[in-house]
DSSP file (Angstrom, degrees, kcal/mol; ACC not computed):
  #  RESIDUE AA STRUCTURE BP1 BP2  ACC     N-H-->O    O-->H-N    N-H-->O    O-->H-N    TCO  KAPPA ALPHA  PHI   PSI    X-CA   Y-CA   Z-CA
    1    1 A X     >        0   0    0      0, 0.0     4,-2.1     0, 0.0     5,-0.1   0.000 360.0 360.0 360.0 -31.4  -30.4  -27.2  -60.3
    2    2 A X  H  >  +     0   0    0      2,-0.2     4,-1.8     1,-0.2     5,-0.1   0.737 360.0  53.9 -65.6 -38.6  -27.0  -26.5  -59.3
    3    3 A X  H  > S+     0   0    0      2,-0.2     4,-4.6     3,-0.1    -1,-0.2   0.895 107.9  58.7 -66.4 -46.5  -25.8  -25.1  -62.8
    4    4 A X  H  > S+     0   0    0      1,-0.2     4,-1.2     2,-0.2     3,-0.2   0.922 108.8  35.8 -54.1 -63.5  -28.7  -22.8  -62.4
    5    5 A X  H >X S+     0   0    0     -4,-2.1     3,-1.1     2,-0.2     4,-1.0   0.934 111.7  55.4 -48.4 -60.1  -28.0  -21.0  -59.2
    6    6 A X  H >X S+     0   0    0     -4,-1.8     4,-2.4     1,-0.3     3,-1.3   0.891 108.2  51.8 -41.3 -49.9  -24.5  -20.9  -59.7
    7    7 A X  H >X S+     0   0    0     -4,-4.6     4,-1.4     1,-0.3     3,-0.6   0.958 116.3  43.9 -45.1 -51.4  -26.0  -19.0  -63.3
    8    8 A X  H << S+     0   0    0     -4,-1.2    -1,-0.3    -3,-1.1    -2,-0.2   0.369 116.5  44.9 -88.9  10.6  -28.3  -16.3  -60.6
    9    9 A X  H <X S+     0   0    0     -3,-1.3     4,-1.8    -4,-1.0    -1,-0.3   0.558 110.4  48.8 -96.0 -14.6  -25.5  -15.8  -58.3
   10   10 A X  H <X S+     0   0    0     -4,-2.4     4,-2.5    -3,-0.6    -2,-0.2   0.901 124.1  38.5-103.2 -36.2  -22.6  -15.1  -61.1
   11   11 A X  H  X S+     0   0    0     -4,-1.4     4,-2.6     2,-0.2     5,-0.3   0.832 115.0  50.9 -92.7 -37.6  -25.5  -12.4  -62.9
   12   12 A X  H  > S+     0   0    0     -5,-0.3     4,-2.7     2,-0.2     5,-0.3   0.999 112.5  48.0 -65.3 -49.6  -26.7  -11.2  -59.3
   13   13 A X  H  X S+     0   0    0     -4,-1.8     4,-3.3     1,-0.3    -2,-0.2   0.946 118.7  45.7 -70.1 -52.3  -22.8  -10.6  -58.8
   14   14 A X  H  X S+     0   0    0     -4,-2.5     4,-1.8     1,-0.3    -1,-0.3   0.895 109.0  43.4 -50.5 -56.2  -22.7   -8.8  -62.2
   15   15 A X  H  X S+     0   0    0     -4,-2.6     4,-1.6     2,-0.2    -1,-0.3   0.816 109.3  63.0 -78.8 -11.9  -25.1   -6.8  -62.5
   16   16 A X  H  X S+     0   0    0     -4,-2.7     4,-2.7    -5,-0.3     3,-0.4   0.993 112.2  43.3 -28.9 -76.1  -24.3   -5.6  -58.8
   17   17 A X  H  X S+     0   0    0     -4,-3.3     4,-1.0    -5,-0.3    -2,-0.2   0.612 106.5  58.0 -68.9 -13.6  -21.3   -4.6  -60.1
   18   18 A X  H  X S+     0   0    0     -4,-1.8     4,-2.4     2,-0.2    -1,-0.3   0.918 103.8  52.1  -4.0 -94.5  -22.6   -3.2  -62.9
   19   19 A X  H  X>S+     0   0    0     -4,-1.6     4,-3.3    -3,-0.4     5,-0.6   0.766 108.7  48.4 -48.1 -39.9  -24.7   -0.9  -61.0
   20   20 A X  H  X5S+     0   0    0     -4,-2.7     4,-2.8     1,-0.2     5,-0.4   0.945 104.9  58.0 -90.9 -21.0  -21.9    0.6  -58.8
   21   21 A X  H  X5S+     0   0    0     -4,-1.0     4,-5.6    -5,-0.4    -2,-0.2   0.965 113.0  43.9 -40.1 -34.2  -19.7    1.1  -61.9
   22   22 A X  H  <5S+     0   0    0     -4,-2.4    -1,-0.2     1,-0.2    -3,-0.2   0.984 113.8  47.3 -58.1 -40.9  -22.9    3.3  -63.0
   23   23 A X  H >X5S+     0   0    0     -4,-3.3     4,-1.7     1,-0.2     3,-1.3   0.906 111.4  55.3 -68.5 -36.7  -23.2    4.8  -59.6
   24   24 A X  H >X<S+     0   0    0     -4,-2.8     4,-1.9    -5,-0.6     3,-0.9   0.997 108.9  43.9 -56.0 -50.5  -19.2    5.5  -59.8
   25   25 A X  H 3X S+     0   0    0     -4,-5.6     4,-0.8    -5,-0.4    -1,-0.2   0.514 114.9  50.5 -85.8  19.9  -19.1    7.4  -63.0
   26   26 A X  H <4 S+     0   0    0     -3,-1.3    -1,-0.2     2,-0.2    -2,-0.2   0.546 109.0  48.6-110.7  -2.7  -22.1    9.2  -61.7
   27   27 A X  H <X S+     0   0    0     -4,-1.7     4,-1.7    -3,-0.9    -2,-0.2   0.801 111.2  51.9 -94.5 -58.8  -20.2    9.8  -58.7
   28   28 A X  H  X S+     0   0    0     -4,-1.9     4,-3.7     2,-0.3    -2,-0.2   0.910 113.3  44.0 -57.0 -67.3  -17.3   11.0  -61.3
   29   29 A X  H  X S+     0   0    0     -4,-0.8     4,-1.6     2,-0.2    -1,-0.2   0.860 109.3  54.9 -51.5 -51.3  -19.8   13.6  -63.3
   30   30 A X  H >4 S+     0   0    0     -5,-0.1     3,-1.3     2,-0.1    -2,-0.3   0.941 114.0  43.4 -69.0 -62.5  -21.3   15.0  -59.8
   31   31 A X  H >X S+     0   0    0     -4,-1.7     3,-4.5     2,-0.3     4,-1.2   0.923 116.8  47.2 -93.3 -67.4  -17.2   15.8  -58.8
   32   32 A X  H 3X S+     0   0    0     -4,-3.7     4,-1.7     1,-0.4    -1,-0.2   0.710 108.7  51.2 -45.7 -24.3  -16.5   17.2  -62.3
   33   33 A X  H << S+     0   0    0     -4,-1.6    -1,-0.4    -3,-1.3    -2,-0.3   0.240 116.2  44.3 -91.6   6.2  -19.8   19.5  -62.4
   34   34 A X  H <4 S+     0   0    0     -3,-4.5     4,-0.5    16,-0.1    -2,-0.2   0.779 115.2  48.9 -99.2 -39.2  -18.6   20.9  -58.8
   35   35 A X  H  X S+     0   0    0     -4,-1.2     4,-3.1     1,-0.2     5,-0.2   0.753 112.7  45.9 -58.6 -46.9  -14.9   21.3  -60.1
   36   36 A X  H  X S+     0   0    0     -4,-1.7     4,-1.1    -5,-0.4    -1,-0.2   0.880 111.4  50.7 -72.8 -29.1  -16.0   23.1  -63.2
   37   37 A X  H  4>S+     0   0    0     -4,-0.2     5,-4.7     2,-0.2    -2,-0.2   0.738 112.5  50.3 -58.8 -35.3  -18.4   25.5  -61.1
   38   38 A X  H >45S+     0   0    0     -4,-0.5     3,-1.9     3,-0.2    -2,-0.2   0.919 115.4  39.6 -75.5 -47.9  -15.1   26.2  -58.6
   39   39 A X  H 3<5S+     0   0    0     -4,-3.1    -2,-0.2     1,-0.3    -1,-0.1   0.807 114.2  59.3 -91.0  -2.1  -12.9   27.1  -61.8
   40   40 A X  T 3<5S-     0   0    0     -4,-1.1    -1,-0.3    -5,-0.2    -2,-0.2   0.616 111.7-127.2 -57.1 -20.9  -16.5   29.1  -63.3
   41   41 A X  T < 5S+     0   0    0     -3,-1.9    -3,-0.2    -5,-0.1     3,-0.2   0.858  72.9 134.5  42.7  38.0  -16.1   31.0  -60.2
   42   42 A X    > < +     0   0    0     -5,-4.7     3,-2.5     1,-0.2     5,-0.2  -0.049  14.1 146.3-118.0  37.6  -19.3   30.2  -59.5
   43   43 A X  T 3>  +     0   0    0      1,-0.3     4,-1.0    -5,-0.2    -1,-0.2   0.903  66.0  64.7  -8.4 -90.6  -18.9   29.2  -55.7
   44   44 A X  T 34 S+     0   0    0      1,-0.2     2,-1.6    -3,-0.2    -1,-0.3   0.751  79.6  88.1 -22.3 -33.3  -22.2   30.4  -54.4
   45   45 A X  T <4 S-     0   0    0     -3,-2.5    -1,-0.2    -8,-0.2    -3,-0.1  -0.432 122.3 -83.2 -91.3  67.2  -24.2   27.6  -56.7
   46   46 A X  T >>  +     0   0    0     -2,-1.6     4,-2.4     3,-0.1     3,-1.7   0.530  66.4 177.1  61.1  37.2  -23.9   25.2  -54.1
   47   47 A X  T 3< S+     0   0    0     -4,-1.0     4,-0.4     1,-0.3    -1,-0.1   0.757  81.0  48.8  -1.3 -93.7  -20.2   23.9  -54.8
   48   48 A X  T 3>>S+     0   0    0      1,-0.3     4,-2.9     2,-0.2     5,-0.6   0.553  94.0  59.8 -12.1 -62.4  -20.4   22.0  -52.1
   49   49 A X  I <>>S+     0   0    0     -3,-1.7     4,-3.2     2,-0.2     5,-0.9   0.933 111.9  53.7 -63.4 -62.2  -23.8   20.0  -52.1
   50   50 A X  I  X5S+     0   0    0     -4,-2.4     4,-3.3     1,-0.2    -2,-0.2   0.722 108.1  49.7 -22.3 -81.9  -22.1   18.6  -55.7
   51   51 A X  I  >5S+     0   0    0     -4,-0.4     4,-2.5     1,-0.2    -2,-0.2   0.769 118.2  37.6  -4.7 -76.0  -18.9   17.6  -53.8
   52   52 A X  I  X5S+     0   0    0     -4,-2.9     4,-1.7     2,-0.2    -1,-0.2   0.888 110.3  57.1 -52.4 -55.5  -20.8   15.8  -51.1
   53   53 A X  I >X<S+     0   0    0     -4,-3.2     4,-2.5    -5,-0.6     3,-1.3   0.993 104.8  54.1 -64.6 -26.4  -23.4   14.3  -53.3
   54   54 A X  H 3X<S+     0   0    0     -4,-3.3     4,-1.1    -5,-0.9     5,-0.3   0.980 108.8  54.8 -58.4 -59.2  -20.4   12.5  -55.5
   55   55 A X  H 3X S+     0   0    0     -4,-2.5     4,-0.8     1,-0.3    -1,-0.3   0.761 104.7  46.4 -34.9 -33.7  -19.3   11.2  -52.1
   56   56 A X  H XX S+     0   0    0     -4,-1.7     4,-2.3    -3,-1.3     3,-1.8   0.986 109.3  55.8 -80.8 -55.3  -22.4    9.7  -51.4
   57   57 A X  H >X S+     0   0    0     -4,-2.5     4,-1.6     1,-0.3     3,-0.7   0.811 113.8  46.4 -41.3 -81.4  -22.3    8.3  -55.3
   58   58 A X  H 3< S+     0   0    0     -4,-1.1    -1,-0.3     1,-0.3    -2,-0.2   0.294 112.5  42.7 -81.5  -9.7  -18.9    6.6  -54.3
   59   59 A X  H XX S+     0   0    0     -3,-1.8     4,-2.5    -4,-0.8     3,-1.8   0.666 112.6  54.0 -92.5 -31.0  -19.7    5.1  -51.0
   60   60 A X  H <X S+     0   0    0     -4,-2.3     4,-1.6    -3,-0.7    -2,-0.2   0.882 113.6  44.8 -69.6 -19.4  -23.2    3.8  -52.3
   61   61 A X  H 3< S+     0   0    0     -4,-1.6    -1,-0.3    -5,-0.3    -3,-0.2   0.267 108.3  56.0-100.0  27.8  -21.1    2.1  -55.2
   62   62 A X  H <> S+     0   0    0     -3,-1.8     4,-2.2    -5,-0.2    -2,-0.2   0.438 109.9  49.2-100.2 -35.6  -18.5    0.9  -52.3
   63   63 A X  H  X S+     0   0    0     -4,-2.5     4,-2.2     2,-0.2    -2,-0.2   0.769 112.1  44.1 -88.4 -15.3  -21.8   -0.8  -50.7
   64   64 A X  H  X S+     0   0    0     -4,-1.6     4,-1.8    -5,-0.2    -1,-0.2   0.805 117.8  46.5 -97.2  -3.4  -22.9   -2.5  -54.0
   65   65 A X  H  > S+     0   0    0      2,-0.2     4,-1.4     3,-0.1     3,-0.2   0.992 110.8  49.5 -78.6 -51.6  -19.0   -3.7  -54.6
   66   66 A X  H  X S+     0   0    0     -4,-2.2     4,-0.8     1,-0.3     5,-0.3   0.856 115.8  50.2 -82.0 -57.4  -18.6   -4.9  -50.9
   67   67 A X  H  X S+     0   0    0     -4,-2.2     4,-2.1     3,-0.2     5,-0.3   0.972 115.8  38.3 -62.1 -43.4  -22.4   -7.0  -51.8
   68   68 A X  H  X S+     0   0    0     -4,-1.8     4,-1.2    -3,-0.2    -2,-0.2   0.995 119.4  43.5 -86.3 -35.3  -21.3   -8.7  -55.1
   69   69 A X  H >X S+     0   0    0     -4,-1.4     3,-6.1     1,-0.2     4,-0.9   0.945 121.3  46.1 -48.3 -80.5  -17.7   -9.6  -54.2
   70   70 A X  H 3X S+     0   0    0     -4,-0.8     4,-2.0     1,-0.3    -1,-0.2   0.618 110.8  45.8 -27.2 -34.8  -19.0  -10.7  -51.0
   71   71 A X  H 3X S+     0   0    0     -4,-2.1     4,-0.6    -5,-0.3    -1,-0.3   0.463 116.8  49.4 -97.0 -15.9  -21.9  -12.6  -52.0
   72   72 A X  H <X S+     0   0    0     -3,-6.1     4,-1.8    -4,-1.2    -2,-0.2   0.915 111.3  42.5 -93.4 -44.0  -19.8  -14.3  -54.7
   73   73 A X  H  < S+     0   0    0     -4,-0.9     4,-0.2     1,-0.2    -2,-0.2   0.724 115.8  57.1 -78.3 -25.9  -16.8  -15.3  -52.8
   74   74 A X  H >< S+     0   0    0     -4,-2.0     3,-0.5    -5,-0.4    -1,-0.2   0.958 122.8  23.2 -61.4 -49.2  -19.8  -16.4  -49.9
   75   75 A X  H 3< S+     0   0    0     -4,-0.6    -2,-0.2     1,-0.2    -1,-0.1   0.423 133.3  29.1-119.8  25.2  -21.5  -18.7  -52.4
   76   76 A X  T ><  +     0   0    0     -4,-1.8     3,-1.0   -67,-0.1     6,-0.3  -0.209  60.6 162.9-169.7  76.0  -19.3  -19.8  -55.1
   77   77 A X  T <  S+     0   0    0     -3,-0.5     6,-0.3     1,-0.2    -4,-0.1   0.910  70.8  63.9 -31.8 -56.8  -15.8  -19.8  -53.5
   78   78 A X  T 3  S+     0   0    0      4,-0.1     2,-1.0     1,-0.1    -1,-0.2   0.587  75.1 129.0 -67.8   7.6  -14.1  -22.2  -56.5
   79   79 A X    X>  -     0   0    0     -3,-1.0     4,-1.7     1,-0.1     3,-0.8  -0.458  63.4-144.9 -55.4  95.2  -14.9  -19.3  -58.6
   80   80 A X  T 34 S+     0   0    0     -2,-1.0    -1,-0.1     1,-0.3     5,-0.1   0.782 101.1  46.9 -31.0 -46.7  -11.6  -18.3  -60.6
   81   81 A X  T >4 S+     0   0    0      2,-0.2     3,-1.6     1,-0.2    -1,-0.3   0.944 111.5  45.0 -62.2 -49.4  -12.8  -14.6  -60.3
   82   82 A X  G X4 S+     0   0    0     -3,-0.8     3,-1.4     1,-0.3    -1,-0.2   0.844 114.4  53.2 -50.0 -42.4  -13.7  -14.5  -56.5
   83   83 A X  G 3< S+     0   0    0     -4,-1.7    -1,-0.3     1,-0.3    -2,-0.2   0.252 108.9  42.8 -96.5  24.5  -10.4  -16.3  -55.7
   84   84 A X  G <  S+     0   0    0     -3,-1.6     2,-0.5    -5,-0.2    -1,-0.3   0.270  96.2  91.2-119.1  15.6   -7.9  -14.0  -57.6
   85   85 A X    <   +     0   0    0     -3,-1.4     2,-0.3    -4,-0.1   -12,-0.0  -0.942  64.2 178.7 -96.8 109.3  -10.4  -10.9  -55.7
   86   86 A X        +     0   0    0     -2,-0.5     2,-0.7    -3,-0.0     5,-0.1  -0.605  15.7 151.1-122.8  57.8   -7.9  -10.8  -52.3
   87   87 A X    >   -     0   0    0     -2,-0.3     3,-2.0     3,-0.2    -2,-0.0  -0.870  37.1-150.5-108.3  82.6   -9.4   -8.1  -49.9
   88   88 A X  T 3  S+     0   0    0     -2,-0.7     3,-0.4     1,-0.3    -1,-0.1   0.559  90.5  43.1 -73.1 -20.1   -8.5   -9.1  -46.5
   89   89 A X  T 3  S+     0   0    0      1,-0.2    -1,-0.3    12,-0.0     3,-0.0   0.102 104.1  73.4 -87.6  25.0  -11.7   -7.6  -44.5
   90   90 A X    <   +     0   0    0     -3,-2.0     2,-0.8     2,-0.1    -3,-0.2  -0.286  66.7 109.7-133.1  34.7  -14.0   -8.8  -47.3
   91   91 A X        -     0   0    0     -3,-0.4     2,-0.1    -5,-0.1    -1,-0.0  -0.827  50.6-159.5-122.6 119.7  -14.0  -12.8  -46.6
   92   92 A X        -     0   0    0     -2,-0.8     3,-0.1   -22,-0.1    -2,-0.1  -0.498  19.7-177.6 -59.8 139.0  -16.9  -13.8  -45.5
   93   93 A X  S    S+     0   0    0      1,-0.5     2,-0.2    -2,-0.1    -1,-0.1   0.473  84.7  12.4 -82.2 -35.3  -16.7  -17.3  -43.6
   94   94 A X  S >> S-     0   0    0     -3,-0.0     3,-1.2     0, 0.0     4,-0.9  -0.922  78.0-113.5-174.4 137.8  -20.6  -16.9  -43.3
   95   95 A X  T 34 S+     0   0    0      1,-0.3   -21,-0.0    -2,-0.2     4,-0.0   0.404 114.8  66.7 -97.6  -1.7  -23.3  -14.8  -44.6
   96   96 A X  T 3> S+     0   0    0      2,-0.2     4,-1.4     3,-0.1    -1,-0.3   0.597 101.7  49.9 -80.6 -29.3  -23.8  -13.4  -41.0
   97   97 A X  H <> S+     0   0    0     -3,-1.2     4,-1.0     2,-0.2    -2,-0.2   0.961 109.8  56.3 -74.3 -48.3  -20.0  -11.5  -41.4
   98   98 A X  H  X S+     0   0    0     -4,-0.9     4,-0.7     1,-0.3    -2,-0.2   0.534 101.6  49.5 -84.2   6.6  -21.1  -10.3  -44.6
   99   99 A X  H  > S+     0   0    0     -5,-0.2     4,-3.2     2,-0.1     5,-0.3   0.831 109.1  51.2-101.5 -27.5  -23.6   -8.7  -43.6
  100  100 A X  H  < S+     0   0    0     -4,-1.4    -2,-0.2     2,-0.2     4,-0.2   0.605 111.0  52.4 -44.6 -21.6  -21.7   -6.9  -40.6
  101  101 A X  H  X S+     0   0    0     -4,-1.0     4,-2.0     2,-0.2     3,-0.4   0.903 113.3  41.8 -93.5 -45.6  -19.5   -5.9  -42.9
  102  102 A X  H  X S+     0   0    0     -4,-0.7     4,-1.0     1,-0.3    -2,-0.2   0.744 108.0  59.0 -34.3 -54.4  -22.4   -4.5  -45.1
  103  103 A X  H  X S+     0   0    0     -4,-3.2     4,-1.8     2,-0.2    -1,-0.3   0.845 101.2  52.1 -51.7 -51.4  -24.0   -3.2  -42.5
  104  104 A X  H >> S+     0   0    0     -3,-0.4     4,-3.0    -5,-0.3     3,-0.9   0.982 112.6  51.4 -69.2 -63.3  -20.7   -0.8  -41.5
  105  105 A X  H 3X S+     0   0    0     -4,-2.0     4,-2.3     1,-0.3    -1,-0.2   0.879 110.2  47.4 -47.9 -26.2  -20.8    0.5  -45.4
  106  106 A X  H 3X S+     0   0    0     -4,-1.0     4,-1.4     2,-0.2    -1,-0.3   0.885 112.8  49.4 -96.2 -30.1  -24.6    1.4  -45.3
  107  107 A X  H XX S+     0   0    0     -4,-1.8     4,-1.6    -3,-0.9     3,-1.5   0.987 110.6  48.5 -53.8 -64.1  -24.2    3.2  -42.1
  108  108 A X  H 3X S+     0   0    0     -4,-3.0     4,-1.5     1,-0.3    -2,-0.2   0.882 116.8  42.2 -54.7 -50.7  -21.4    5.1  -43.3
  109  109 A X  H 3X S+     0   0    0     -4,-2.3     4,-1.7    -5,-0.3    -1,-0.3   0.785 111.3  58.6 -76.2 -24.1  -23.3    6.0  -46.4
  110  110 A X  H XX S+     0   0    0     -3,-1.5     3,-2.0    -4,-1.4     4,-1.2   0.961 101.6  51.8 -40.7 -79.5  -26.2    6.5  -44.4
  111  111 A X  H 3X S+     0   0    0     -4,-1.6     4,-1.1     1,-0.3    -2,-0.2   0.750 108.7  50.7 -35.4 -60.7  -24.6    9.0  -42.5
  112  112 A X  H 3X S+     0   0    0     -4,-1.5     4,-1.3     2,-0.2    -1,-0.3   0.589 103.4  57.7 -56.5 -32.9  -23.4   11.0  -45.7
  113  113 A X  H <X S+     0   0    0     -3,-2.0     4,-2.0    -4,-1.7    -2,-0.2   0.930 110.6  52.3 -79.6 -42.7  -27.0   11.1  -47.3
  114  114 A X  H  X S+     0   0    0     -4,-1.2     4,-1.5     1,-0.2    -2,-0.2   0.839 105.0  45.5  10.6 -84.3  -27.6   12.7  -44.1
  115  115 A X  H  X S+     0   0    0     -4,-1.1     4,-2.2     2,-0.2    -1,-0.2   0.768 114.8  52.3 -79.2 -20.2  -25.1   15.3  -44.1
  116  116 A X  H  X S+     0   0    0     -4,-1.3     4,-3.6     2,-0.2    -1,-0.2   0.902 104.0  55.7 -51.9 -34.1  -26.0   16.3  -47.9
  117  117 A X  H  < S+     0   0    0     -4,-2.0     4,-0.2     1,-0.2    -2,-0.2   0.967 108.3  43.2 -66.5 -50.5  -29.2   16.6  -47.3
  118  118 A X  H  < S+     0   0    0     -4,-1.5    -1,-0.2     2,-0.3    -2,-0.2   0.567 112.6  55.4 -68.6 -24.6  -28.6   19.2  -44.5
  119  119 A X  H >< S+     0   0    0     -4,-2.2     3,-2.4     1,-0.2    -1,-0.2   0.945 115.7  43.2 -56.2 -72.7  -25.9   21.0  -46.8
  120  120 A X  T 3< S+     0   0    0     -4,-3.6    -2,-0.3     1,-0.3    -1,-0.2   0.404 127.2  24.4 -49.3   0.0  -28.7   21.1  -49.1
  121  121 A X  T >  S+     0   0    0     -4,-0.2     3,-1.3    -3,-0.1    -1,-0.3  -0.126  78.3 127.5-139.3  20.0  -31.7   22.1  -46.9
  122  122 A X  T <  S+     0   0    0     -3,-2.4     3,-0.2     1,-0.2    -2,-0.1   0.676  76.9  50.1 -88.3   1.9  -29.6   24.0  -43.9
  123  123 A X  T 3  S+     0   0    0      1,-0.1    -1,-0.2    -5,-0.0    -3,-0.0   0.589 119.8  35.8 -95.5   1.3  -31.9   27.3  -44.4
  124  124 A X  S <  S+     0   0    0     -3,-1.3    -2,-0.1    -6,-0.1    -1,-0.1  -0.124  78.0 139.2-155.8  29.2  -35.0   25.3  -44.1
  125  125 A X        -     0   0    0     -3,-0.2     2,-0.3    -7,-0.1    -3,-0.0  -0.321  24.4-173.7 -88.9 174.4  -34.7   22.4  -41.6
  126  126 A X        -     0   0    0     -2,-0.1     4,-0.4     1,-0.0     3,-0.4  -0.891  44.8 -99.6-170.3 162.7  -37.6   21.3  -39.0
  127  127 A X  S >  S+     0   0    0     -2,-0.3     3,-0.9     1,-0.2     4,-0.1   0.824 113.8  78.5 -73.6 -31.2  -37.4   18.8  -36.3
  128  128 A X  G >  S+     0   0    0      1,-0.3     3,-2.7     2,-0.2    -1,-0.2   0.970  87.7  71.7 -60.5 -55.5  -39.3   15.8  -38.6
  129  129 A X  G >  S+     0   0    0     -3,-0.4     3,-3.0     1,-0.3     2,-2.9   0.818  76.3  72.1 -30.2 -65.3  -35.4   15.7  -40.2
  130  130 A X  G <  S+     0   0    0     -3,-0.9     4,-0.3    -4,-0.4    -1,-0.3   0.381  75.2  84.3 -65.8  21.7  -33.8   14.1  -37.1
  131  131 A X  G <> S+     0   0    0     -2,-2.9     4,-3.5    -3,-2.7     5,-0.3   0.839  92.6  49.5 -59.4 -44.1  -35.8   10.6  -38.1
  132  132 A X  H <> S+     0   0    0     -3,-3.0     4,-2.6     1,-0.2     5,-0.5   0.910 115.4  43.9 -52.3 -69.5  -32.6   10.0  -40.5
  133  133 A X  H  > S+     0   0    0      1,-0.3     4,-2.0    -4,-0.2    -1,-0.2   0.873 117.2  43.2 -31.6 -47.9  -30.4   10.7  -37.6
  134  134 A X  H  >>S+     0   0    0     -4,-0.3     4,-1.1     2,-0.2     5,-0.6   0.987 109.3  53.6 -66.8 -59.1  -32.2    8.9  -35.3
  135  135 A X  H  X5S+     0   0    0     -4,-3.5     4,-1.2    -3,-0.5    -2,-0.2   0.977 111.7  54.4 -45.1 -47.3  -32.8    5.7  -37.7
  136  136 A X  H  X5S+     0   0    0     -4,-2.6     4,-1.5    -5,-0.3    -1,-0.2   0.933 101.7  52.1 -37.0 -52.0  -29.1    5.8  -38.0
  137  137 A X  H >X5S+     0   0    0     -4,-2.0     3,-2.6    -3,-0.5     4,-1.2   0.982 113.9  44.2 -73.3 -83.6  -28.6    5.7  -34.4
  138  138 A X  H 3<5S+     0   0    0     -4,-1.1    -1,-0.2     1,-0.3    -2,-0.2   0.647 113.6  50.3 -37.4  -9.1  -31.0    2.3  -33.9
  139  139 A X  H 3X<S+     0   0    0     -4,-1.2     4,-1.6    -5,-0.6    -1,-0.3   0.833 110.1  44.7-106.5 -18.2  -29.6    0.9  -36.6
  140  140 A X  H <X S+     0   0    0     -3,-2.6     4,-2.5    -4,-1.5    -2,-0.2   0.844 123.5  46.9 -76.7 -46.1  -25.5    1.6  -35.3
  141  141 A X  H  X S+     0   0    0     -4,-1.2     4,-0.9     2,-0.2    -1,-0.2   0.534 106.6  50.0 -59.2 -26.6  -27.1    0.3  -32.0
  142  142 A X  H  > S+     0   0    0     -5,-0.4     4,-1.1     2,-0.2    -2,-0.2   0.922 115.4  47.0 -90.3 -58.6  -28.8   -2.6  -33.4
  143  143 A X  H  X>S+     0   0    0     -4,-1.6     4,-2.1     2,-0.2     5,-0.6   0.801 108.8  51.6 -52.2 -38.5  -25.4   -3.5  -35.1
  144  144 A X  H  X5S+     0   0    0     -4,-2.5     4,-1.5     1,-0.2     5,-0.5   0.926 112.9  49.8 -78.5 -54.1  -23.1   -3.1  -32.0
  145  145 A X  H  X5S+     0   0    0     -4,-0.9     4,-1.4     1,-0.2    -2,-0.2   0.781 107.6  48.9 -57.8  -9.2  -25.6   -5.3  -30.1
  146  146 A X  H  X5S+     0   0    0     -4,-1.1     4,-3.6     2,-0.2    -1,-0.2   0.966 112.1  50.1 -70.9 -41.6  -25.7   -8.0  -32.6
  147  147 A X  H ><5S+     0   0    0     -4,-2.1     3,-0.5     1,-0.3    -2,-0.2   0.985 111.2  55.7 -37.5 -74.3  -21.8   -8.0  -32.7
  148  148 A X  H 3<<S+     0   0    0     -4,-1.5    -1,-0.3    -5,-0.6    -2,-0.2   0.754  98.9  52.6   6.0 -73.2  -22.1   -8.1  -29.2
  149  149 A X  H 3<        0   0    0     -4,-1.4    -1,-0.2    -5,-0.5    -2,-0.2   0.922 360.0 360.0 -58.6 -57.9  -24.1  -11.0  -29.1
  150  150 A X    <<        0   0    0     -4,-3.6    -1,-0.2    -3,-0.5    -2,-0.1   0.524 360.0 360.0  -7.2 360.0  -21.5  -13.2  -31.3
């Protein structure tokens, strides 16, 4: 039974990491298609929203490296990989840190899907938009009281 989890944490940890590699070079492709549109001179076709969305690409593949290092080095420490991984605000004692830490990255990225969207919609906004902004706000609020709480 032991062998096994160890097996579905070491593939959860992989294909995590996996996934933000995808999200990285897709993150990589959104920057190059904004870069080639600035030397196009084609500025007006919404530079910008590219720019931004690649940022978003590279913080959402920031939050799924920050889950699978974390989540290996929480539950199978004596792992040769985990323990040459040396990040000093990334060891978890306790699956309640790593999610605080988790928690800060998903805000942030939170934030950013946010501000794309509104690059991308800023002729055509209506009050129903300020849910994100708000959900944001209860959930930054939710976080400072748990710290709190500690």
């Amino acid at each position: 039974m032991n062998l096994l989890l160890r097996i579905i944490i070491i593939l959860s940890c992989f294909f995590t990491f996996l996934n933000a590699m995808v999200f990285m070079a897709l993150a990589i492709f959104r920057s190059i298609e904004g870069y080639i549109l600035i030397l196009q001179g084609k500025v007006h076709e919404h530079v910008g929203g590219h720019l931004v969305e690649s940022l978003d690409g590279f913080l959402l593949a920031v939050v799924f490296i920050i889950f699978s290092i974390g989540f290996g080095k929480l539950f199978i420490p004596d792992s040769r990989v985990f323990k040459n991984i040396q990040i000093s605000w990334l060891q978890p004692k306790n699956f309640m840190e790593l999610k605080h830490t988790l928690w800060g990255a998903i805000l942030t990225t939170l934030v950013v899907t946010f501000a794309t969207f509104i690059v991308r919609n800023v002729g055509s906004l209506q009050w129903q938009h300020l849910i994100v902004p708000l959900s944001i706000a209860l959930l930054a609020f939710a976080s400072k009281m748990l710290k709190d709480h500690k």
